[in-house]
LUMTINU-332123 format. One record per residue (C-alpha): x, y, z; residue number from 1; residue in one letter. Coordinates in pm, 1 decimal. Example, Ala and Ser with C-alpha at 12.3 -4.5 7.8 and 13.67 -1.06 7.14 Angstrom:
2
+----------+----------+----------+-----+----+
|       c1 |       c2 |       c3 |   i | aa |
+----------+----------+----------+-----+----+
|   1230.0 |   -450.0 |    780.0 |   1 |  a |
|   1367.0 |   -106.0 |    714.0 |   2 |  s |
+----------+----------+----------+-----+----+
//
This chain:
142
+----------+----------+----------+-----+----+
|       c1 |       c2 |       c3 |   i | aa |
+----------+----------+----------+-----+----+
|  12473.6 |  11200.8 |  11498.7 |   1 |  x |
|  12315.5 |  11155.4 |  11171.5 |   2 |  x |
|  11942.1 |  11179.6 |  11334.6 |   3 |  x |
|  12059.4 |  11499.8 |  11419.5 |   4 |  x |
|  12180.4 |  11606.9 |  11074.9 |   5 |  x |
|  11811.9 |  11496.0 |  10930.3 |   6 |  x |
|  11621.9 |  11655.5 |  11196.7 |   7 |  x |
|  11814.6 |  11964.8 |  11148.3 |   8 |  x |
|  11818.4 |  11950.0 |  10752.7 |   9 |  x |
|  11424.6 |  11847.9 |  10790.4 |  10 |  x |
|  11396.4 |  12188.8 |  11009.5 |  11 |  x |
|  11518.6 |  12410.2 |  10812.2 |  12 |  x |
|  11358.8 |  12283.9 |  10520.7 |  13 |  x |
|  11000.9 |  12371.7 |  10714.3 |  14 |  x |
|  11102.4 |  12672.8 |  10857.6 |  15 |  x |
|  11230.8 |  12831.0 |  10461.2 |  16 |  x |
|  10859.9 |  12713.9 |  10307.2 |  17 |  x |
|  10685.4 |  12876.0 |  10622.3 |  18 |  x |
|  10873.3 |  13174.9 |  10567.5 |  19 |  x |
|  10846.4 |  13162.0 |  10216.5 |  20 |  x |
|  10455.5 |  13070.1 |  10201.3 |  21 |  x |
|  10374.1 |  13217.8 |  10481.9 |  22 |  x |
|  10230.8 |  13012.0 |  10807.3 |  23 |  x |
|   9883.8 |  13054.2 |  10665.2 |  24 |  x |
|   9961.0 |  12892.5 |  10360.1 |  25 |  x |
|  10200.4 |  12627.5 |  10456.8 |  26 |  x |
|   9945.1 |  12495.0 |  10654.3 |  27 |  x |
|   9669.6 |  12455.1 |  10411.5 |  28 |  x |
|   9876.2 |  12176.5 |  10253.4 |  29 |  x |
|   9788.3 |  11858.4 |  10411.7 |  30 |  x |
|  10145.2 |  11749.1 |  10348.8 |  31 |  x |
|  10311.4 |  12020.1 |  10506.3 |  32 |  x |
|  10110.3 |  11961.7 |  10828.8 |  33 |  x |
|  10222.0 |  11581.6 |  10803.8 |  34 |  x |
|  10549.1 |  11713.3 |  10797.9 |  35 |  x |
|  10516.5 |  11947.8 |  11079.6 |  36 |  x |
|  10399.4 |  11717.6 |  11306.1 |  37 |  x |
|  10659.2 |  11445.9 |  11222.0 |  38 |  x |
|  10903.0 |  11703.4 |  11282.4 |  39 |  x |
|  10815.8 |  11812.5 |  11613.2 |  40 |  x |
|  10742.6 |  11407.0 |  11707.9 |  41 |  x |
|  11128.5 |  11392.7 |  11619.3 |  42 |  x |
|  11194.4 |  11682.4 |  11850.3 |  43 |  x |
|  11024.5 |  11559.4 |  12127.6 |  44 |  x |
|  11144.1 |  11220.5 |  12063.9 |  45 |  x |
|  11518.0 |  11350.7 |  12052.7 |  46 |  x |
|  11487.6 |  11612.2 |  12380.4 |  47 |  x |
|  11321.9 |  11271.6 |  12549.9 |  48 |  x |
|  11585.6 |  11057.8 |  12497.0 |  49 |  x |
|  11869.9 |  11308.1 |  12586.2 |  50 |  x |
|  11653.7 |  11306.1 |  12936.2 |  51 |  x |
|  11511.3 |  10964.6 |  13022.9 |  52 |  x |
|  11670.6 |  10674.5 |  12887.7 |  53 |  x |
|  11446.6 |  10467.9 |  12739.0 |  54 |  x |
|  11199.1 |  10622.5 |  12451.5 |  55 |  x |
|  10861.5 |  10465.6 |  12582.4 |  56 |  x |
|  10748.2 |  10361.9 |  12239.4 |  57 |  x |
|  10826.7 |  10674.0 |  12037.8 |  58 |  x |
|  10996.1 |  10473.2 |  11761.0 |  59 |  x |
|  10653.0 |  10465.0 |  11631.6 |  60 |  x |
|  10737.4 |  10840.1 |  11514.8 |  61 |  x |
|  11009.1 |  10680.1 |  11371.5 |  62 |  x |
|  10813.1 |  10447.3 |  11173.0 |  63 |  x |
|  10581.7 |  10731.6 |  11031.4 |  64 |  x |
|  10928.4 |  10907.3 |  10896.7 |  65 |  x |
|  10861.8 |  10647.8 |  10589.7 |  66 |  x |
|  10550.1 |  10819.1 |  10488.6 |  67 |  x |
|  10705.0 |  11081.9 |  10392.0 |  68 |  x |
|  10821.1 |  10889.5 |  10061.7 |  69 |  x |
|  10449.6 |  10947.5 |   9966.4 |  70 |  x |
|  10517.8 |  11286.0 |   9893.8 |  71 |  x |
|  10699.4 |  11158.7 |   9548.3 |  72 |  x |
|  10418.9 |  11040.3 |   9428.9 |  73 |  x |
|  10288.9 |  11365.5 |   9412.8 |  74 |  x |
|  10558.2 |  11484.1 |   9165.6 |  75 |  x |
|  10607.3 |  11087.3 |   8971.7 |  76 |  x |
|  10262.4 |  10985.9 |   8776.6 |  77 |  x |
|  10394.6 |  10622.2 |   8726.6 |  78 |  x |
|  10500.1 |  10585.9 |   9111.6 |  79 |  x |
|  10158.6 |  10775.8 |   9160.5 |  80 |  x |
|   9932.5 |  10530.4 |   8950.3 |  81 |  x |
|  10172.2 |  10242.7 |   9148.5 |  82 |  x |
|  10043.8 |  10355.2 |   9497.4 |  83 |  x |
|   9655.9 |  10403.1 |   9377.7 |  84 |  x |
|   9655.4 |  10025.8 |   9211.2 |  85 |  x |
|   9847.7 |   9895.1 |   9536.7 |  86 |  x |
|   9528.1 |  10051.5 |   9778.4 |  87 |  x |
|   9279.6 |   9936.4 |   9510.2 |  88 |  x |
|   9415.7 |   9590.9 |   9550.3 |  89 |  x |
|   9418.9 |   9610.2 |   9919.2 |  90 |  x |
|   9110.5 |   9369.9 |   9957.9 |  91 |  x |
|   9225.0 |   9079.0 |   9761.0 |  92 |  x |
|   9562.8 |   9119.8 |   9901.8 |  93 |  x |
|   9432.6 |   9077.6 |  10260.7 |  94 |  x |
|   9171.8 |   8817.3 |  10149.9 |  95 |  x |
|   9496.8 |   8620.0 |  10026.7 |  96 |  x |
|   9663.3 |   8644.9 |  10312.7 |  97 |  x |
|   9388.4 |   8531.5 |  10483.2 |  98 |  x |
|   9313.5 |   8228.9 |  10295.6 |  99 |  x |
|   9732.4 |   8177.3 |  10352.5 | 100 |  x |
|   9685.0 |   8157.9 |  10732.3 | 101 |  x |
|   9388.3 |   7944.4 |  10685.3 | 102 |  x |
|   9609.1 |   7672.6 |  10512.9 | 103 |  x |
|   9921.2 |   7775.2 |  10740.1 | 104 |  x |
|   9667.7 |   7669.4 |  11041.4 | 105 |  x |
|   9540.1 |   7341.5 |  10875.1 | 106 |  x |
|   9848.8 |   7216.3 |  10819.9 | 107 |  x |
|  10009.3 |   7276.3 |  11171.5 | 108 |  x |
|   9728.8 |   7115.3 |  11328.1 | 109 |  x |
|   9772.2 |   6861.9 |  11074.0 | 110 |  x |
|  10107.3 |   6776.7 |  11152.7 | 111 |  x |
|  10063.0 |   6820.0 |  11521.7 | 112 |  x |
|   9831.1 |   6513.9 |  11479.9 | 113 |  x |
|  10049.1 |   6324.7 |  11305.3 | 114 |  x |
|  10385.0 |   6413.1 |  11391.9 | 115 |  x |
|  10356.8 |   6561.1 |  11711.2 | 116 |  x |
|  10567.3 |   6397.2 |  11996.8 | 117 |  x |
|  10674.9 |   6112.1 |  11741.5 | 118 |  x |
|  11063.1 |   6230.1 |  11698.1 | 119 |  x |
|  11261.7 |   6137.2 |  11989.5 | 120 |  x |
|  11612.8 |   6252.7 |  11952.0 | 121 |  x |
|  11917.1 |   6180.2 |  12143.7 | 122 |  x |
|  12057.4 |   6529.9 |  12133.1 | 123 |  x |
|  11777.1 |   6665.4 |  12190.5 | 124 |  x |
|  11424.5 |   6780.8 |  11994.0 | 125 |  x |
|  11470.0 |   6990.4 |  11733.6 | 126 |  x |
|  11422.4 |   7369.1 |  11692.9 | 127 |  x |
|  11155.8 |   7310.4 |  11496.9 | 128 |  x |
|  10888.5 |   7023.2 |  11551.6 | 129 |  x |
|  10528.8 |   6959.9 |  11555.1 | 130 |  x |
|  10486.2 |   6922.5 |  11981.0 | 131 |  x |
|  10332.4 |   7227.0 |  12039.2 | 132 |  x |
|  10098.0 |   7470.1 |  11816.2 | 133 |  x |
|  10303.4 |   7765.2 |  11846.9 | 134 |  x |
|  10587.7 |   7576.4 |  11752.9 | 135 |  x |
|  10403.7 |   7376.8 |  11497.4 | 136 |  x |
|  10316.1 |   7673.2 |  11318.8 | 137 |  x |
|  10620.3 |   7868.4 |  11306.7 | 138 |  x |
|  10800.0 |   7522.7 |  11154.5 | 139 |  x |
|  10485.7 |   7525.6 |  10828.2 | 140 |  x |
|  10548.7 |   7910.7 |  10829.1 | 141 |  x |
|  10899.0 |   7848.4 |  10758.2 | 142 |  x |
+----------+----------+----------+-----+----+
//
Protein backbone atom coordinates (compact mmCIF):
# COMPACT_ATOMS: atom_id res chain seq x y z
CA UNK A 1 0.00 0.00 0.00
CA UNK A 2 2.79 2.31 0.51
CA UNK A 3 3.66 2.36 -3.48
CA UNK A 4 0.40 3.68 -3.61
CA UNK A 5 0.83 6.43 -1.01
CA UNK A 6 4.19 7.61 -3.06
CA UNK A 7 2.66 7.41 -6.36
CA UNK A 8 -0.21 9.36 -5.14
CA UNK A 9 1.91 11.92 -2.99
CA UNK A 10 4.40 11.99 -6.23
CA UNK A 11 1.04 12.94 -8.32
CA UNK A 12 -0.09 15.47 -6.72
CA UNK A 13 3.09 16.99 -6.24
CA UNK A 14 3.27 17.23 -10.39
CA UNK A 15 -0.07 18.07 -10.93
CA UNK A 16 0.23 21.50 -8.10
CA UNK A 17 3.69 22.71 -10.11
CA UNK A 18 1.82 22.15 -13.54
CA UNK A 19 -0.92 24.09 -12.31
CA UNK A 20 1.11 26.44 -10.65
CA UNK A 21 3.79 26.94 -13.61
CA UNK A 22 1.72 26.27 -16.06
CA UNK A 23 2.20 23.03 -18.54
CA UNK A 24 4.37 25.19 -20.74
CA UNK A 25 6.68 25.93 -18.16
CA UNK A 26 6.83 22.83 -16.16
CA UNK A 27 8.01 21.25 -19.04
CA UNK A 28 10.92 23.34 -19.95
CA UNK A 29 12.64 21.95 -16.84
CA UNK A 30 14.48 18.92 -17.75
CA UNK A 31 13.77 17.65 -14.26
CA UNK A 32 10.24 18.02 -14.27
CA UNK A 33 10.00 15.96 -17.51
CA UNK A 34 12.21 13.22 -15.68
CA UNK A 35 9.69 13.31 -13.22
CA UNK A 36 6.77 13.11 -15.45
CA UNK A 37 7.79 10.30 -17.14
CA UNK A 38 8.81 8.31 -14.00
CA UNK A 39 5.49 9.04 -12.84
CA UNK A 40 3.46 7.79 -15.52
CA UNK A 41 6.16 4.54 -15.80
CA UNK A 42 4.78 4.03 -12.12
CA UNK A 43 1.25 4.29 -13.39
CA UNK A 44 1.53 2.02 -16.00
CA UNK A 45 3.62 -0.20 -13.99
CA UNK A 46 0.89 -0.21 -11.11
CA UNK A 47 -2.46 -0.54 -13.62
CA UNK A 48 -0.13 -3.60 -15.19
CA UNK A 49 0.31 -5.40 -12.30
CA UNK A 50 -3.32 -5.03 -10.93
CA UNK A 51 -4.02 -6.84 -14.56
CA UNK A 52 -1.38 -9.41 -15.50
CA UNK A 53 0.54 -10.91 -12.88
CA UNK A 54 3.86 -10.74 -13.52
CA UNK A 55 5.50 -7.08 -14.36
CA UNK A 56 7.61 -8.16 -17.52
CA UNK A 57 10.67 -6.26 -16.43
CA UNK A 58 9.14 -2.96 -15.35
CA UNK A 59 11.12 -2.91 -12.09
CA UNK A 60 13.56 -1.19 -14.22
CA UNK A 61 11.13 1.96 -13.67
CA UNK A 62 11.62 1.11 -10.35
CA UNK A 63 15.24 1.36 -10.44
CA UNK A 64 15.15 4.88 -12.18
CA UNK A 65 12.88 6.10 -8.97
CA UNK A 66 16.60 6.56 -7.37
CA UNK A 67 17.49 9.24 -9.76
CA UNK A 68 15.39 11.30 -8.51
CA UNK A 69 17.84 11.90 -5.41
CA UNK A 70 19.79 13.92 -8.09
CA UNK A 71 17.47 16.56 -7.84
CA UNK A 72 19.22 17.54 -4.26
CA UNK A 73 22.07 18.27 -5.70
CA UNK A 74 20.54 20.96 -7.35
CA UNK A 75 19.64 22.74 -4.07
CA UNK A 76 23.15 21.19 -1.83
CA UNK A 77 26.59 22.71 -3.44
CA UNK A 78 28.71 20.20 -1.35
CA UNK A 79 26.45 17.07 -2.43
CA UNK A 80 26.59 18.94 -5.89
CA UNK A 81 30.51 19.27 -6.15
CA UNK A 82 30.30 15.32 -4.63
CA UNK A 83 28.36 14.07 -7.76
CA UNK A 84 30.59 16.23 -10.43
CA UNK A 85 34.07 14.75 -8.78
CA UNK A 86 32.34 11.15 -8.65
CA UNK A 87 31.61 11.43 -12.88
CA UNK A 88 35.04 13.10 -13.28
CA UNK A 89 36.55 10.09 -11.66
CA UNK A 90 34.50 7.72 -13.62
CA UNK A 91 37.52 6.62 -15.88
CA UNK A 92 39.98 5.64 -13.30
CA UNK A 93 37.28 4.09 -11.34
CA UNK A 94 36.38 1.71 -14.23
CA UNK A 95 40.07 1.35 -15.26
CA UNK A 96 40.45 -0.03 -11.53
CA UNK A 97 37.97 -2.22 -11.71
CA UNK A 98 39.26 -3.44 -14.65
CA UNK A 99 42.70 -4.06 -13.66
CA UNK A 100 40.67 -5.90 -10.40
CA UNK A 101 39.09 -8.47 -12.76
CA UNK A 102 42.30 -8.85 -14.52
CA UNK A 103 43.97 -10.13 -11.24
CA UNK A 104 40.53 -11.78 -10.07
CA UNK A 105 40.98 -13.88 -13.54
CA UNK A 106 44.76 -14.68 -13.04
CA UNK A 107 44.37 -15.98 -9.95
CA UNK A 108 41.33 -18.36 -10.60
CA UNK A 109 43.05 -19.80 -13.42
CA UNK A 110 45.91 -19.94 -11.20
CA UNK A 111 44.42 -21.94 -8.68
CA UNK A 112 42.44 -24.01 -11.08
CA UNK A 113 45.94 -25.23 -12.15
CA UNK A 114 47.07 -25.93 -9.04
CA UNK A 115 44.32 -26.78 -6.91
CA UNK A 116 41.79 -27.85 -9.13
CA UNK A 117 40.41 -31.46 -8.56
CA UNK A 118 43.16 -31.98 -5.75
CA UNK A 119 40.62 -31.89 -2.56
CA UNK A 120 38.77 -35.02 -2.27
CA UNK A 121 36.40 -34.89 0.59
CA UNK A 122 34.40 -37.49 2.24
CA UNK A 123 31.31 -35.37 2.74
CA UNK A 124 31.48 -34.09 -0.15
CA UNK A 125 33.46 -31.05 -2.26
CA UNK A 126 33.11 -27.96 -0.94
CA UNK A 127 30.92 -24.95 -1.89
CA UNK A 128 33.68 -23.33 -2.93
CA UNK A 129 36.73 -24.98 -4.84
CA UNK A 130 38.96 -24.50 -7.70
CA UNK A 131 37.24 -27.52 -10.22
CA UNK A 132 35.59 -25.41 -12.42
CA UNK A 133 36.22 -21.62 -13.67
CA UNK A 134 32.98 -20.33 -12.74
CA UNK A 135 33.36 -21.74 -9.51
CA UNK A 136 36.98 -20.91 -9.27
CA UNK A 137 36.28 -17.43 -9.66
CA UNK A 138 33.46 -16.80 -7.48
CA UNK A 139 35.75 -18.62 -4.49
CA UNK A 140 38.98 -15.58 -5.37
CA UNK A 141 35.98 -13.09 -5.64
CA UNK A 142 35.02 -13.96 -2.25
Amino acid sequence: YTEFIFLGLFMCEMFIKMYALGPRIYFESSFNRFDCVVIFGSIFEVIWSAVKSGSFGLSVLRALRLLRIFKVTKYWASLRNLVISLLNSMRSIISLLFLLFLFILIFALLGMQLFGGQFNFESGTPPTNFNTFPIALLTVFQ
